[in-house]
N, C-alpha and C positions, 0 to 999 in steps of 0.2 A: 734457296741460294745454292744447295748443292749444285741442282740441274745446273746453274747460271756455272757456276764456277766449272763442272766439266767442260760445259760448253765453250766456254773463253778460253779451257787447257788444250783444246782438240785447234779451236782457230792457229792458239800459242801454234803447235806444235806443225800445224799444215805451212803458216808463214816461215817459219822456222827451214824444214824440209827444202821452200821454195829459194831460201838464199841465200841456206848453208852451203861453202863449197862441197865437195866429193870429200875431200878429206875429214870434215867436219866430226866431231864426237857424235851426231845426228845418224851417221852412215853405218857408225858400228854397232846399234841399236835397233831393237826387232823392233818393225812401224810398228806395230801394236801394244808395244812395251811402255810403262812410263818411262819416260824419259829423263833420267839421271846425270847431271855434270857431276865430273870430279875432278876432274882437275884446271889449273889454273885460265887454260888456255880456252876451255869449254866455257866458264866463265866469263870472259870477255866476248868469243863471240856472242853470248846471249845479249851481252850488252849492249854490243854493237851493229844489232839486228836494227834494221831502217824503222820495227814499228816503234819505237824511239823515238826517230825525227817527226811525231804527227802529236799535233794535239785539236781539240775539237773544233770546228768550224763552224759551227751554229750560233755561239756571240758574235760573229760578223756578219753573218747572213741578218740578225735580228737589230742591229747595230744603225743607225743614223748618216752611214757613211756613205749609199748609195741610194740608186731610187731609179724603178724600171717602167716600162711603159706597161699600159693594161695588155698588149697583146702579145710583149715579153713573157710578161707574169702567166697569162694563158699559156704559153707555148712550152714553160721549166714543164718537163718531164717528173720531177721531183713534188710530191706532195712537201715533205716539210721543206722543202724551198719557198715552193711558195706557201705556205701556213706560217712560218717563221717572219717572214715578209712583212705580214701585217699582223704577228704576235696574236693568230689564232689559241683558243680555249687548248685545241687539241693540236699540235704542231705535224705530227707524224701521218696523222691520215690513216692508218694500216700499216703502215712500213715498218718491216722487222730489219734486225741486225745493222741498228744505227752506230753506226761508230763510234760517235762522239763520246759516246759510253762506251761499247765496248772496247775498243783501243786501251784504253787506260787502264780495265782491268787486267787485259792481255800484257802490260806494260808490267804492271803490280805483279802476276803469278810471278812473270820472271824474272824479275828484281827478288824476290819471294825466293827462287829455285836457287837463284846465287848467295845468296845472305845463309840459306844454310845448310846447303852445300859446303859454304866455306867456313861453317864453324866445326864441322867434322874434317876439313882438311890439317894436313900437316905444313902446310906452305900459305896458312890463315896470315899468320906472323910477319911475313916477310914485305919488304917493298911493293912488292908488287900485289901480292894478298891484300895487303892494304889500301891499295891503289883502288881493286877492284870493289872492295868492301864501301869505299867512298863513292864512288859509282851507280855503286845499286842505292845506297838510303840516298842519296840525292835524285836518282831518276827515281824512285817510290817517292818522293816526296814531291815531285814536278806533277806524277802524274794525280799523283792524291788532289792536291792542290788545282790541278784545272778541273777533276770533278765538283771539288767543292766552291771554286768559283764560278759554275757555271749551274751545278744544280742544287745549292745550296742558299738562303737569303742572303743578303747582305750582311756582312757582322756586326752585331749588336754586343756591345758588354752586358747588356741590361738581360737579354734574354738569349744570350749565344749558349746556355746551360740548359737550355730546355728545347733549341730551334733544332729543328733534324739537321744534323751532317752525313757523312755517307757512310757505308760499312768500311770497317776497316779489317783490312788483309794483312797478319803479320807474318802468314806461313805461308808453304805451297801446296797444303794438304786438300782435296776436294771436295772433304767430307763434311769443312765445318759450315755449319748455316751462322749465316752472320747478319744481323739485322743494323740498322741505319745506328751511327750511334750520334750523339749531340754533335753539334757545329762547333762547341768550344773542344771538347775530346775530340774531334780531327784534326783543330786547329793546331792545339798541343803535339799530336805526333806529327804532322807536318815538319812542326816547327826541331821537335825531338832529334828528327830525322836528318833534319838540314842541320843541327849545331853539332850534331854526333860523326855529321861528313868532314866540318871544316880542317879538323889538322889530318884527315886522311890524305887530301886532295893536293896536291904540287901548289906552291904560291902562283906560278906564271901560267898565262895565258897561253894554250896551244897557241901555236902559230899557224896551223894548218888542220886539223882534225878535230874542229869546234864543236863535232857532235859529243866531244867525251868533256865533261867538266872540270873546272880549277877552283881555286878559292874564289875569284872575284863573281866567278858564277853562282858559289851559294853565297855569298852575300848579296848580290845583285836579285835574289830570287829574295832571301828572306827580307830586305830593302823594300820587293815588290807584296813580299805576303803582308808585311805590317801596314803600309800602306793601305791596303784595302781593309785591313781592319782596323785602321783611321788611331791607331796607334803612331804617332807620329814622330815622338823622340826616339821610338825605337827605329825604327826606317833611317829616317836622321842617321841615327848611327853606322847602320850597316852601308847606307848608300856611301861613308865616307870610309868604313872598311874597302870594299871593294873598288872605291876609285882613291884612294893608296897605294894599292898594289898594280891595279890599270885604267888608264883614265884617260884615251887617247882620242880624238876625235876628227873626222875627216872635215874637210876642206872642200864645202859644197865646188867651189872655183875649178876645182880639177875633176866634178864629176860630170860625163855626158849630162847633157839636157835631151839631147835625141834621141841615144839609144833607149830603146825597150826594154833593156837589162842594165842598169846602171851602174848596179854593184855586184861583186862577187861575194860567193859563201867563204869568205876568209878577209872579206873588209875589215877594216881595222875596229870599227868601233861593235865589232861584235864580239861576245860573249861566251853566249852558248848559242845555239842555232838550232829552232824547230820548226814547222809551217802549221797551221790550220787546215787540215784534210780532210775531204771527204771520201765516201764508199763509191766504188766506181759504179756500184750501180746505183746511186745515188748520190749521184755528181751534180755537186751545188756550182751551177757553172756561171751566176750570178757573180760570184766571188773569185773566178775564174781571170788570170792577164791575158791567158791564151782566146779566153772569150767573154770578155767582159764590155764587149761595144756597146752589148745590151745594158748594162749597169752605168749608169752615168755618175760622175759624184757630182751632189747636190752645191750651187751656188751657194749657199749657205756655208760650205766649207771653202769650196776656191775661192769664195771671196774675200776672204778670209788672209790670203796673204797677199802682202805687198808688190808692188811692180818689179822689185828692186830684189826680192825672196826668192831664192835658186830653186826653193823645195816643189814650188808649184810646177815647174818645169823638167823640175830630177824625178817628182814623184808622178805625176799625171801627163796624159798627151793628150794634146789638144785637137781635136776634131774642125774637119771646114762647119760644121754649121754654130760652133765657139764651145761646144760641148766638152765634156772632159772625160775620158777614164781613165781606169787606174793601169800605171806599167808594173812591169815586175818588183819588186821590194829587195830587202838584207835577204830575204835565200835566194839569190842570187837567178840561176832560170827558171826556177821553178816557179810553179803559176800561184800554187796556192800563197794567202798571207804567210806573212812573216812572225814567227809568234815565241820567238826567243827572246835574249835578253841581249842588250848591248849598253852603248855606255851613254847613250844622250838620255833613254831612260835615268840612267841613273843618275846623270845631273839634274834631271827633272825633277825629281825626287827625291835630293838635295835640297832644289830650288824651294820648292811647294812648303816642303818642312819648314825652313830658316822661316820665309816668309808667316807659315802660320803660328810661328813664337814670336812675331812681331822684330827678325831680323832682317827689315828693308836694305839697306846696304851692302850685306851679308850674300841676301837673296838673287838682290839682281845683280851681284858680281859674278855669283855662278849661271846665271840665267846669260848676262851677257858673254860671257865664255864660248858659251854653246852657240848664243845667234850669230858671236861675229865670223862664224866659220857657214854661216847658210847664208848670207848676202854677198850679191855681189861686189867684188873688191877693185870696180874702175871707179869707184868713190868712197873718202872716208866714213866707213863705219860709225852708225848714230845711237849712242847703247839706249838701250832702255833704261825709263827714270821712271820712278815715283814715286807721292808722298806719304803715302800713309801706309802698312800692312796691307789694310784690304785691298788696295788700288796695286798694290805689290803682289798679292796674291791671285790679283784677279787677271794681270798679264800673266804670272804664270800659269796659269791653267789654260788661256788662250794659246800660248806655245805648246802645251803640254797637248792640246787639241790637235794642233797643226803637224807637229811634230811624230806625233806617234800615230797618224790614221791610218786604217787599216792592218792591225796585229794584233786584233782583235780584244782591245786595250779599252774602247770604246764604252762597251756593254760594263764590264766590271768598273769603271768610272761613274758610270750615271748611276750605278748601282749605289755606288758609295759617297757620291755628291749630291744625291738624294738626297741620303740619308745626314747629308749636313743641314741641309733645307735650301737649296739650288733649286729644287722647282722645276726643274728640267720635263717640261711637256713634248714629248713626239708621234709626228703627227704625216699621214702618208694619204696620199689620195691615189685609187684605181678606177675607173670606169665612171667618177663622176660621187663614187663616194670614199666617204674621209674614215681612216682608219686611227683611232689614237691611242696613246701608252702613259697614263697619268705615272706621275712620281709615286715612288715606290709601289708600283703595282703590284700584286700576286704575279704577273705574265713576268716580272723580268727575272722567274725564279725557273729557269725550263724544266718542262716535264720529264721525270724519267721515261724511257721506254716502255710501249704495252707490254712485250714482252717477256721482260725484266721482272716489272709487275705480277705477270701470271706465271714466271716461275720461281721466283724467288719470296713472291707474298712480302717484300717492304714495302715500306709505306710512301704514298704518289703526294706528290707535291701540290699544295692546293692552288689552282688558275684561277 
């Protein structure tokens, strides 16, 4: 781990270099020096450094959401592009310095360097030291948290004390080796880290600079982490924390259907704001708006909504031969997914909860909230009804489907609806043969990197 963790400080510190202005605490330090913040200002830049805005791309690539042709698939330049595709044994091929992983430790060192950093400062105390200090345990906790959704099982109560979680980094020292620790002991400081942010954080929602967080964003995050660990009165809870304080939602009616870029990175119903990136030299451009002609999204989903549904037209463009791909998403022009938090998740996630304590009325009062702002309004709105829980539950998940494709929301869903007993079979044809992914497979657990592996000696996840 040592090696690993120099190696993420030197990536840290070249990114760093590349986007520091001139003036930067960066400039008044010998390149070969550790690199030291002290004061308050050096601190926010670190946090406001763009590797922030990225989280991993590989639940979407592996995800249900599209589907390419065989001479597409030949032609990706990218081994785990296409290995991920059809959820090969081996995803990566040879390919070193995958992001998906490392991003998130370079994320962790520097949330790491502020946290303590600023417990040796004298201005720890203040407004703003505070400010800062919520900042960093909520982006250490963001980024912890898509490692462990992505290369971690599904959460089990039963066996979450024995299942590998990931290392966890609580300094920025390069010497410690740190081996995997349980999926419950990540969960816990995940979670440690998100409640330890909430009264640091402003109650209100930026209005403009989404990349830095508020309270509704760690509730909206810890809303999304209980969720997947199928704790559901706790989600319940926080989803109703965070849409207390902001709970606004746009008006499909006023959004282009044309444009390419629909919405802006300061839409309203957004949160906090991140994408699913890849390494440009391993540019998954399957997943790509800028070039995603090749990636079709599958009938199975566009048919999915109604004639009368804005989102089929706000979120996809329709091709002459009736084909569909995907346009830009909530980050606004940027190509990659959208993999932040906003607020129709969180009514989602509301909805699902009420629904699975058997509050049908409850459920689709919030669930109709949300749709009657995505149909078109040259005729009265038809809310959803139904009679029982499950038939209540089961349109909510089919919104929940609809509504959130492509944020790479997809992968840790089937993860966790698996594991209710959905039964969720996927299934891919190339060149004439069928590629498939039975429920709860070993594959929907991604491999760490070889890499990693050979220098840090943890333990690989079993395919």
């Amino acid at each position: 781990m040592k090696r690993h963790l120099l190696n993420n400080y030197w990536i840290g510190i070249l990114l760093l270099l590349a986007a520091c202005d001139k003036d930067s605490f960066l400039d008044k330090k010998s390149s070969t020096a550790i690199v030291s913040p002290t004061r308050l200002t050096d601190f926010q830049q670190l946090l406001d450094n763009t590797i922030f805005n990225y989280t991993a791309a590989l639940p979407q690539l592996a995800a249900d959401e599209y589907e390419v042709s065989y001479a597409s698939w030949q032609a990706s330049a990218s081994v785990t592009q296409r290995n991920s595709y059809i959820w090969a044994k081996d995803i990566y091929g040879g390919e070193k310095n995958v992001r998906d992983w490392n991003v998130a430790f370079t994320q962790i060192f520097y949330t790491n360097a502020v946290l303590e950093g600023l417990a040796s400062s004298e201005s720890a105390g203040t407004p703003t030291g505070q400010f800062i200090k919520g900042q960093a345990l909520f982006k250490r906790a963001y980024a912890c948290y898509d490692l462990v959704r992505n290369f971690c099982k599904a959460y089990d109560e039963a066996t979450a004390a024995t299942d590998a979680g990931i290392p966890i980094r609580l300094n920025a020292g390069v010497d410690e080796i740190a081996q995997r620790a349980s999926l419950k002991r990540s969960m816990d400081q995940i979670l440690t880290d998100l409640r330890s942010a909430v009264p640091l954080l402003p109650a209100a929602r930026p209005s403009t600079d989404l990349f830095r967080p508020s309270k509704p964003a760690v509730y909206a995050l810890i809303a999304r982490v209980y969720l997947d660990m199928r704790h559901y009165t706790e989600a319940e809870a926080y989803a109703d924390s965070c849409l207390a304080l902001y709970s606004r939602l746009i008006d499909y009616n006023s959004v282009s259907t044309s444009s390419a870029t629909p919405f802006s990175t300061t839409n309203d119903e957004l949160i906090y704001n991140t994408c699913g990136f890849a390494n440009a030299t391993q540019a998954y451009t399957f997943i790509q708006a800028s070039t995603s002609s090749a990636a079709k999204v599958p009938v199975a989903l566009t048919g999915l909504y109604a004639a009368s549904d804005l989102r089929l037209k706000v979120f996809y463009a329709r091709a002459a031969d009736g084909s569909y791909t995907r346009k830009r998403g909530y980050y606004g022009s940027g190509n990659y997914p959208f993999t932040g938090l906003a607020t129709d998740e969180v009514y989602l996630v509301k909805a699902e909860c009420l629904a699975r304590r058997g509050e049908t009325a409850a459920s689709l009062l919030v669930l109709n909230a949300l749709l009657q702002k995505r149909f078109v309004n040259t005729a009265a709105y038809v809310p959803v009804t139904a009679a029982t829980p499950q038939e209540t539950l089961d349109k909510v998940l089919l919104e929940r489907r609809k509504e959130l494709s492509w944020r790479c929301l997809r992968w840790p869903d089937l993860k966790r609806l698996n594991k209710e007993g959905a039964g969720i079979v996927l299934s891919r044809q190339l060149n004439g043969e069928t590629y498939t992914l039975e429920p709860n497979s070993p594959r929907y657990v991604l491999p760490i990197p070889d890499d990693e592996i050979a220098l840090s000696g943890i333990t690989q996840n079993e395919r």
